[in-house]
Backbone as a chain_set.jsonl record, in Angstrom:
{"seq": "XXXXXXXXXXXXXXXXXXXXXXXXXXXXXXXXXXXXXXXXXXXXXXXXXXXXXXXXXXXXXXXXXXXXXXXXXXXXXXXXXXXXXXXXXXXXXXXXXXXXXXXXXXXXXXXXXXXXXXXXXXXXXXXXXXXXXXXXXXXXXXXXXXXXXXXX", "coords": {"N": [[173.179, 92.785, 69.762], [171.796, 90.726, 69.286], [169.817, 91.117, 67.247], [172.055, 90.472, 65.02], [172.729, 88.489, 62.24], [173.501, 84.929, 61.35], [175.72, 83.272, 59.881], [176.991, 81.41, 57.551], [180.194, 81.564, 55.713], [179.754, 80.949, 52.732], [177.283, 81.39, 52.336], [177.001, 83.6, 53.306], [177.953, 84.954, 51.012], [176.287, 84.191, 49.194], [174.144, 85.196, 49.407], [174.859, 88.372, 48.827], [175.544, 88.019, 46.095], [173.13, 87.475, 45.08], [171.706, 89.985, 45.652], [173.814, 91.739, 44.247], [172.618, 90.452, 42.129], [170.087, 91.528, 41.6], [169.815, 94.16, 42.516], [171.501, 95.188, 40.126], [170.725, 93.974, 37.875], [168.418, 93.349, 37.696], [166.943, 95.021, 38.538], [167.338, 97.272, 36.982], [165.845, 96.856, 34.467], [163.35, 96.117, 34.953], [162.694, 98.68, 35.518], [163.013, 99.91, 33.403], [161.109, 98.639, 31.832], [158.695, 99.509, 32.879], [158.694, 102.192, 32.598], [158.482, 102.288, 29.629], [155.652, 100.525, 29.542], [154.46, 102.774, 30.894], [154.137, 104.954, 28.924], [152.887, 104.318, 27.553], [150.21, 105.486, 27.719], [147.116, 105.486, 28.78], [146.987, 104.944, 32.119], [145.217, 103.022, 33.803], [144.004, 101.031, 33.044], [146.109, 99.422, 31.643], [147.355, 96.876, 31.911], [150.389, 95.682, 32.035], [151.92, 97.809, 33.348], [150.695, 98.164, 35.638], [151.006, 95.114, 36.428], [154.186, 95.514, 36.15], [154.723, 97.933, 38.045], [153.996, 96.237, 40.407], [155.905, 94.092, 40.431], [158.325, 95.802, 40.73], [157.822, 97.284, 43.074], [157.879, 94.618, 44.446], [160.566, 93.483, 44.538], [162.129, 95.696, 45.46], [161.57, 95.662, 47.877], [162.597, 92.791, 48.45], [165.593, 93.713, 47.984], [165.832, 95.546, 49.899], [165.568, 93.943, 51.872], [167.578, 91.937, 52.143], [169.596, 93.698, 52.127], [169.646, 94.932, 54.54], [169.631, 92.486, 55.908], [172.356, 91.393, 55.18], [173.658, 93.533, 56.058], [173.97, 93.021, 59.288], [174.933, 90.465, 58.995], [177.051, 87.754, 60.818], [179.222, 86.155, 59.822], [179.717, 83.024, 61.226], [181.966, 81.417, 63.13], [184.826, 79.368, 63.084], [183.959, 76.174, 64.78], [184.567, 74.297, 67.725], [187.041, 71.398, 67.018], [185.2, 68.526, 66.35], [183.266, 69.601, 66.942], [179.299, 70.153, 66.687], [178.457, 72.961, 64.926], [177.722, 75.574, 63.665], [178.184, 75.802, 59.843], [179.12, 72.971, 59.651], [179.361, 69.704, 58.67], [177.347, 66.953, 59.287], [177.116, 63.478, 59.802], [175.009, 61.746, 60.476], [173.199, 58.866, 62.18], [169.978, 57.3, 61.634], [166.812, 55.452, 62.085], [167.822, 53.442, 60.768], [169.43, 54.421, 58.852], [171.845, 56.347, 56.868], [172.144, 59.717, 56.975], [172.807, 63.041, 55.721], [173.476, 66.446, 56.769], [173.904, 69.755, 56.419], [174.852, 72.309, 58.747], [173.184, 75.184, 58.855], [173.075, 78.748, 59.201], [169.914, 80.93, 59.639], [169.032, 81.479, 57.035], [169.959, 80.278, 55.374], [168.949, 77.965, 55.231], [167.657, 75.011, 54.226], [165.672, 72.467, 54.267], [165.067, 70.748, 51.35], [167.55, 70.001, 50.644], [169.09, 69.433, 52.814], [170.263, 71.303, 54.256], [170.474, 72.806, 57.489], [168.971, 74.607, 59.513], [170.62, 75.985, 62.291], [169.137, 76.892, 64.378], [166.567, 75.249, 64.383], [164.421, 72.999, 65.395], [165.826, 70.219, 65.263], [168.165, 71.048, 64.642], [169.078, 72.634, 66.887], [169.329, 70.922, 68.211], [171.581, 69.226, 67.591], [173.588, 70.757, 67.502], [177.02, 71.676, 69.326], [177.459, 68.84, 69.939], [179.187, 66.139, 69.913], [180.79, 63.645, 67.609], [179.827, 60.32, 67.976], [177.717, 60.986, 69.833], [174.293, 60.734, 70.885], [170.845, 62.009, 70.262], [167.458, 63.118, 70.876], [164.722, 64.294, 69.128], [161.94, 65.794, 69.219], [159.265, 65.406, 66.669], [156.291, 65.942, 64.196], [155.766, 63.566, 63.673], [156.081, 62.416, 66.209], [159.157, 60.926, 68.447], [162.402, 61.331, 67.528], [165.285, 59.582, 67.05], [168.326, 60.126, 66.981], [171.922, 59.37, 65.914], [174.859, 60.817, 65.95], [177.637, 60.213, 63.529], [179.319, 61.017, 62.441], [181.382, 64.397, 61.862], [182.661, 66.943, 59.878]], "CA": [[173.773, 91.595, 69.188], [170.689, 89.83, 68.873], [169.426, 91.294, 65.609], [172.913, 89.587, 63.971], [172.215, 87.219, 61.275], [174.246, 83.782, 61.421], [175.395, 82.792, 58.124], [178.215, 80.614, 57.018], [180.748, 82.517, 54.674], [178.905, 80.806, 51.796], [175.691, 81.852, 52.697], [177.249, 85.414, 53.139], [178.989, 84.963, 49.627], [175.025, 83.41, 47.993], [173.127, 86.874, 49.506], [175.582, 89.055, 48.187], [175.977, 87.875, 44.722], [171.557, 87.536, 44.893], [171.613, 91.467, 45.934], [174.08, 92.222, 43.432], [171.71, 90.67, 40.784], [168.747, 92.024, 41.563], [169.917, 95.522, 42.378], [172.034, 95.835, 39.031], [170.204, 93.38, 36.519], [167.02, 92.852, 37.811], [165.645, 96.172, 39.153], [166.905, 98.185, 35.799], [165.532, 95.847, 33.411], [161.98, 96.083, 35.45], [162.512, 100.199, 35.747], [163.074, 100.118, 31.835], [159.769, 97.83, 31.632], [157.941, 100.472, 34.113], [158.936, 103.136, 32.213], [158.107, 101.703, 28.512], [153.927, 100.748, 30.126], [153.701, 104.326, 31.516], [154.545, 105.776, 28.017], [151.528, 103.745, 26.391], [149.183, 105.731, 27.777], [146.064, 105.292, 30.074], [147.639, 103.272, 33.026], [144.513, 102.562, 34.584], [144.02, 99.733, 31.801], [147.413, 98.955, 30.935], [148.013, 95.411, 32.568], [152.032, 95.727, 32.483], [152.144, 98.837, 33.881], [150.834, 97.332, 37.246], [151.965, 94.075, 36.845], [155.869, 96.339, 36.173], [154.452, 98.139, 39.104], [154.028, 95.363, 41.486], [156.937, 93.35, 40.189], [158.77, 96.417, 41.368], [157.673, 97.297, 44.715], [158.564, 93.478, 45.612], [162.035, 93.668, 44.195], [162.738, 96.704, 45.968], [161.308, 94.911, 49.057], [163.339, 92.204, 48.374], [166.716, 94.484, 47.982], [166.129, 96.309, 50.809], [165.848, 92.879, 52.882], [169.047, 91.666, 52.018], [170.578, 94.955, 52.485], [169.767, 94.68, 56.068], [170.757, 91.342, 56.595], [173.703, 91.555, 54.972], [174.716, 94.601, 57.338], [173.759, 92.917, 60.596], [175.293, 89.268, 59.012], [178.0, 87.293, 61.103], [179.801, 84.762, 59.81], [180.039, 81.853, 62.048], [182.926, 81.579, 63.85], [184.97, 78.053, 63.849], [183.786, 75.92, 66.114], [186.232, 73.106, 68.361], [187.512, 70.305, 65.755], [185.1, 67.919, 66.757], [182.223, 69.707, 68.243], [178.743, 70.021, 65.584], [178.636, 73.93, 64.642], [176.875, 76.222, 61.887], [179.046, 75.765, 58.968], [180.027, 72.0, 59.986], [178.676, 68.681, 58.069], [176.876, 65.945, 60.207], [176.578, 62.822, 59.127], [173.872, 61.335, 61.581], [172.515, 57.546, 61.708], [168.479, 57.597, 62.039], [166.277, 54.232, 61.748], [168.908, 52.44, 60.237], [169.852, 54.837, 57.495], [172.911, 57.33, 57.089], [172.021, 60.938, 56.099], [174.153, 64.331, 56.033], [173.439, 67.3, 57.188], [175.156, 70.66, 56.485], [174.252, 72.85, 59.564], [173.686, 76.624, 58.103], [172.381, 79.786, 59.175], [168.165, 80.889, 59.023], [168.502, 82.38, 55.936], [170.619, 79.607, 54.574], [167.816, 77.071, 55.674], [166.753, 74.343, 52.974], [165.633, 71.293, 54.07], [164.934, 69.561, 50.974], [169.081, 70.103, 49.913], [169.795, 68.904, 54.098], [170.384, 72.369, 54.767], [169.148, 72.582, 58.232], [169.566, 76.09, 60.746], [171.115, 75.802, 63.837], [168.026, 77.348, 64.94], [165.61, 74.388, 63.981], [164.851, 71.851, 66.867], [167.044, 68.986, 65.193], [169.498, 71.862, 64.02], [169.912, 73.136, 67.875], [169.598, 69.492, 69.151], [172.853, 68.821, 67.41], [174.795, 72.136, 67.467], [177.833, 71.54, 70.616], [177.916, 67.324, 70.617], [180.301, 65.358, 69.034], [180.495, 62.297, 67.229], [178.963, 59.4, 68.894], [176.829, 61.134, 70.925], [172.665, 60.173, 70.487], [170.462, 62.585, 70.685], [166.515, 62.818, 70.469], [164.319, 65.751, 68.547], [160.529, 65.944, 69.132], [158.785, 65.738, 65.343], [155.44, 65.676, 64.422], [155.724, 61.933, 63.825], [156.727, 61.681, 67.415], [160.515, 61.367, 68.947], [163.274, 60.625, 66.376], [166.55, 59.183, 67.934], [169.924, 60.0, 65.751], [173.422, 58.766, 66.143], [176.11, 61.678, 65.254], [178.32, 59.379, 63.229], [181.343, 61.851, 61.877], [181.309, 65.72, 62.231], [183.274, 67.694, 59.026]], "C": [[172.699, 90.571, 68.8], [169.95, 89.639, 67.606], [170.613, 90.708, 64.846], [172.404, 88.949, 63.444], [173.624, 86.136, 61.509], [174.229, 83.535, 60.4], [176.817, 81.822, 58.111], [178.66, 81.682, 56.226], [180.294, 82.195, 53.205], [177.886, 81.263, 51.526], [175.907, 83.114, 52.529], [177.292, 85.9, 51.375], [177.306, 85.219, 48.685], [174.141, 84.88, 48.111], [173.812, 87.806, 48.726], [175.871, 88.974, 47.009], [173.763, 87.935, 44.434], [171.419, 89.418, 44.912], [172.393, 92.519, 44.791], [173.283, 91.945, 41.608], [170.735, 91.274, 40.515], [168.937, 93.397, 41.61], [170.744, 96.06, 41.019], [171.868, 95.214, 37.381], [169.003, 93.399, 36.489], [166.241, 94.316, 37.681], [165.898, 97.167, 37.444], [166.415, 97.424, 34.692], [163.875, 96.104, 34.011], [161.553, 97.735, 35.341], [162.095, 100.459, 34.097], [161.525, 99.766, 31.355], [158.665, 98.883, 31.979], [157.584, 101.647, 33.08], [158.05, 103.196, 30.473], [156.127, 101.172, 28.639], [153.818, 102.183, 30.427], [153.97, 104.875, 29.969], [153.407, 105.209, 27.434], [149.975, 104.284, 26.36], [148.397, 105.763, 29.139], [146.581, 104.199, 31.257], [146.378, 102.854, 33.428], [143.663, 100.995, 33.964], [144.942, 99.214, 31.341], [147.758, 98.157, 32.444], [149.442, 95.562, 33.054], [152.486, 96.346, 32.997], [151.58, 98.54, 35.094], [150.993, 96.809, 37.535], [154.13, 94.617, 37.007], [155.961, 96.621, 37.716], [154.695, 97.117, 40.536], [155.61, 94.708, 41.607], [157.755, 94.382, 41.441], [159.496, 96.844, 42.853], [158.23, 95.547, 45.346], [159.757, 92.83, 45.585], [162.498, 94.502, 45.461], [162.679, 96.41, 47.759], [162.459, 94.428, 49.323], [164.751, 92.99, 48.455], [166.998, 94.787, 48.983], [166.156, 95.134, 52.249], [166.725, 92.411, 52.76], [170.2, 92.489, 52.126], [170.816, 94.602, 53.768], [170.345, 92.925, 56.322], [172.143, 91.275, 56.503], [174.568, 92.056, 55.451], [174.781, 94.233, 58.505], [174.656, 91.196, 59.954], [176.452, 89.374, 59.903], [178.389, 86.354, 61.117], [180.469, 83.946, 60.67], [181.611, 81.541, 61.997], [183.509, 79.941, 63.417], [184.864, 77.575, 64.802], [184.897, 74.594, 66.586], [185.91, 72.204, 67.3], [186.649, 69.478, 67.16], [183.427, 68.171, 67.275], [180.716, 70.337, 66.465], [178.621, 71.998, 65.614], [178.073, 74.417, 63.649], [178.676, 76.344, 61.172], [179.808, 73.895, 58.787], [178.414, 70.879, 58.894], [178.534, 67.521, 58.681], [176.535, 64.91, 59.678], [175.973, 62.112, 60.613], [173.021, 59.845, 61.154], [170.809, 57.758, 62.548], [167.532, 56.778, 61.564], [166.612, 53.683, 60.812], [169.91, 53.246, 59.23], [170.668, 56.034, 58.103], [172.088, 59.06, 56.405], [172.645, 61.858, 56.573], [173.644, 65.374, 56.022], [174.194, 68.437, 57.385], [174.387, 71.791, 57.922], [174.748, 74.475, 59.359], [172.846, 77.542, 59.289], [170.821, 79.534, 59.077], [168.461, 81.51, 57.708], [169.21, 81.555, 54.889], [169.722, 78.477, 54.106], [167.739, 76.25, 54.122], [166.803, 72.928, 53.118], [165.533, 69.831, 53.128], [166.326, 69.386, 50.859], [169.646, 69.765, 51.089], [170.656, 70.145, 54.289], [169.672, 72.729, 55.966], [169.36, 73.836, 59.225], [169.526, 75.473, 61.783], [169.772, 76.491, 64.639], [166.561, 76.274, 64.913], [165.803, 73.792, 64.705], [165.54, 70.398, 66.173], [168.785, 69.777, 64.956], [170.202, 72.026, 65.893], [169.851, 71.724, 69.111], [171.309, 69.306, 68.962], [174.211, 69.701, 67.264], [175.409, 71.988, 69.146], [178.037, 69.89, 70.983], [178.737, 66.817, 69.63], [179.568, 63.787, 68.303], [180.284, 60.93, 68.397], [177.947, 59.511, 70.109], [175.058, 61.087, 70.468], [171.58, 61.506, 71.336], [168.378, 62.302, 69.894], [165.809, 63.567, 70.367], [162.752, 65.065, 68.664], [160.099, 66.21, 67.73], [157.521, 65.479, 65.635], [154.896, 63.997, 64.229], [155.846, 61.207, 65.475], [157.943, 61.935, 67.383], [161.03, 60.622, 67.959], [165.05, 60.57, 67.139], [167.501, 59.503, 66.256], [171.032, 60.091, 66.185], [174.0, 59.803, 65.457], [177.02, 60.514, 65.383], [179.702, 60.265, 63.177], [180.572, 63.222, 62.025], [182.528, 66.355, 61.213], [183.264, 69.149, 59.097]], "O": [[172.912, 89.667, 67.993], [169.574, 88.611, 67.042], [170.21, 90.32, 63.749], [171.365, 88.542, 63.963], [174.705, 86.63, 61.829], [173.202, 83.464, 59.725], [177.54, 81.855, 59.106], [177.922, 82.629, 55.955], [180.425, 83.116, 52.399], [177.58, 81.559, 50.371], [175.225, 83.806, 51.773], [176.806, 86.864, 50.782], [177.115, 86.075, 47.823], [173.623, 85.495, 47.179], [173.172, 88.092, 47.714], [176.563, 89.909, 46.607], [173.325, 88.549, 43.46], [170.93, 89.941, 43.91], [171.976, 93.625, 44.449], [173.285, 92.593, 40.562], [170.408, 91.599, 39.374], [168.282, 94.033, 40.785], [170.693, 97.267, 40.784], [172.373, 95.542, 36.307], [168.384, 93.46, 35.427], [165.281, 94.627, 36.976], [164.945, 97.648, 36.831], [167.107, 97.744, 33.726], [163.135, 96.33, 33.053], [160.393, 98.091, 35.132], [161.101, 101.061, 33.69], [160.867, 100.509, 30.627], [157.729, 98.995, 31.187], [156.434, 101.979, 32.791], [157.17, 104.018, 30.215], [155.397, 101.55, 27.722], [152.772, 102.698, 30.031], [153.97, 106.049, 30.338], [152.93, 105.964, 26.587], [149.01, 103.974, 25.66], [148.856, 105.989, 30.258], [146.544, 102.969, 31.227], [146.538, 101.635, 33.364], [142.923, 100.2, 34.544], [144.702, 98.379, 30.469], [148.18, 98.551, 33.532], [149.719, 95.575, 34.253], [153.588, 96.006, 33.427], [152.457, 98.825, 35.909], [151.284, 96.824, 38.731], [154.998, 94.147, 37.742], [156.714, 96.066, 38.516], [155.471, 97.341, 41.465], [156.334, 94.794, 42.599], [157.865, 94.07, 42.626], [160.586, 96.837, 43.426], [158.814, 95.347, 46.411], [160.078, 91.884, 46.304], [163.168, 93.992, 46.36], [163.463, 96.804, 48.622], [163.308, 94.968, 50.032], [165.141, 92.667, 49.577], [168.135, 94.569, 49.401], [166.629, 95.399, 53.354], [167.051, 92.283, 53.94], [171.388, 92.173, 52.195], [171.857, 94.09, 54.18], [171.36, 92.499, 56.871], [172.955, 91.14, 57.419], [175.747, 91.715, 55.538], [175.58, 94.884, 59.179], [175.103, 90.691, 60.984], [177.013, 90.46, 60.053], [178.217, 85.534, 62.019], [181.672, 84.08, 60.89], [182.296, 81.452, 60.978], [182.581, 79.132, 63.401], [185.378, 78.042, 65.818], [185.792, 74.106, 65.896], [184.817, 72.155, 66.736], [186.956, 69.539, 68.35], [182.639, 67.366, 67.772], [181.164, 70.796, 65.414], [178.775, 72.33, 66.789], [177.883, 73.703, 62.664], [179.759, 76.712, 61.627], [180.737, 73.612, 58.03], [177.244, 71.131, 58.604], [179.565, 66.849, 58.73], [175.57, 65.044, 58.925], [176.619, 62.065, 61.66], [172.374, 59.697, 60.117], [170.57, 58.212, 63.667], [167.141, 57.162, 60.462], [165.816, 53.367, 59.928], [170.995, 52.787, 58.874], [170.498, 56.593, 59.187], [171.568, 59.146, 55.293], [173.109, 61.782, 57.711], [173.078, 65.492, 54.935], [175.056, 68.449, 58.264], [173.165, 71.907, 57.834], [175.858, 74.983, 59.518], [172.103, 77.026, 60.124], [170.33, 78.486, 58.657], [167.593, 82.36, 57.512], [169.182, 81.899, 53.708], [169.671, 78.072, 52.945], [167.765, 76.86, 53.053], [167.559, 72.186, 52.491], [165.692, 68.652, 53.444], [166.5, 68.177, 51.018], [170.864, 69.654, 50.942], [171.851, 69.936, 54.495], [168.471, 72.982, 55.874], [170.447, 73.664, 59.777], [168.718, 74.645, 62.203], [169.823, 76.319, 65.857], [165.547, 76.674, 65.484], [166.956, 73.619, 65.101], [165.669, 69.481, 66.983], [169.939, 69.356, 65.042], [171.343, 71.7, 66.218], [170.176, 71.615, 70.293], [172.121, 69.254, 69.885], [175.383, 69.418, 67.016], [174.644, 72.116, 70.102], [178.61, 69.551, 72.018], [178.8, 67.29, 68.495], [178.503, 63.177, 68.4], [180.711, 60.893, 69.551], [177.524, 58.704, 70.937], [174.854, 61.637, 69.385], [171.556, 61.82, 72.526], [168.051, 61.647, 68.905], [165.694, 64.125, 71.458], [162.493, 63.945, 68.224], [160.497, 67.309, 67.344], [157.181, 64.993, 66.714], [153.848, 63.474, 64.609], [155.753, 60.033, 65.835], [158.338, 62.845, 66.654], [160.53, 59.598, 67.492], [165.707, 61.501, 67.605], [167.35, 59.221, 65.068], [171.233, 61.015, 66.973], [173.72, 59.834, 64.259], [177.307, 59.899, 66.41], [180.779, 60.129, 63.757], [179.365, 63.254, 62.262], [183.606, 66.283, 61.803], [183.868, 69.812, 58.254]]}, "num_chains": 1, "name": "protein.A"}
C-alpha cells in the first residue's frame, strides 16, 4: 500500500488525458519523424535522427511513468466536512494576508498555481485541522505562523 499514488480525481482525470496524448499523438508523430531521418541515410551525421532518437526514448520514459502511476493511483477519499484533506481548499491567514490553497496529491504538486501536496511540510502541517486552528511550518526564512480561516 505504500507504493499508492494520492491524487485527487482531477489529478487522476489531468494524467490520464497527458498519457493519452502522448501515447496516441505524441509518440506516432515522433515514430513517423524517426522513421523519415533513418531513411536519409548515414545516421551517424544526421542530427534529427538522434535528436528523433532521444526525443523518443524520453517520451517512452515518460509513458511508461504515468502508466505506473496511474495503476498504483488512489483517489483520495472524502475527508470529515470540516477537517483540511487532499482534494480540500484552505484558505489560510499568514502575516496579515489571505491566501488559498488547494491541497493535492505529489504528482499534482504546483506551488506557483497554490497547489501544495499533502506531503510538503506546510501541506502535512495542515492536512486533519479545521478552521480556526493556527499552526506553524519550519521554512527556510524561519517559522511561518498561519490561521486556517475556511476549509472547502
Amino acid at each position: 500500500m505504500k507504493n499508492d499514488v494520492k491524487l485527487t480525481q482531477e489529478g487522476l482525470e489531468t494524467l490520464k488525458a497527458e498519457l493519452v496524448e502522448l501515447r496516441d499523438v505524441k509518440r506516432p508523430k515522433l515514430v513517423d519523424r524517426l522513421a523519415n531521418a533513418r531513411s536519409q541515410g548515414d545516421l551517424s551525421e544526421n542530427s534529427d535522427y538522434q535528436s528523433a532518437k532521444e526525443e523518443l526514448e524520453f517520451l517512452d520514459g515518460r509513458i511508461e511513468e504515468l502508466e505506473e502511476v496511474i495503476k498504483t493511483a488512489v483517489v483520495a477519499p472524502a475527508v470529515k466536512t470540516g477537517d483540511v484533506g487532499v482534494g480540500t481548499k484552505v484558505t489560510v491567514k499568514v502575516g496579515g494576508s489571505k491566501v488559498i490553497f488547494n491541497i493535492v496529491g505529489d504528482w499534482e504538486a504546483d506551488p506557483v498555481n497554490k497547489k501544495i501536496s499533502h506531503e510538503s511540510p506546510l501541506g502535512k502541517a495542515l492536512v486533519g485541522k479545521k478552521a480556526g486552528d493556527q499552526i506553524e511550518v519550519e521554512a527556510p526564512a524561519g517559522k511561518i505562523q498561519y490561521e486556517i480561516l475556511a476549509i472547502e
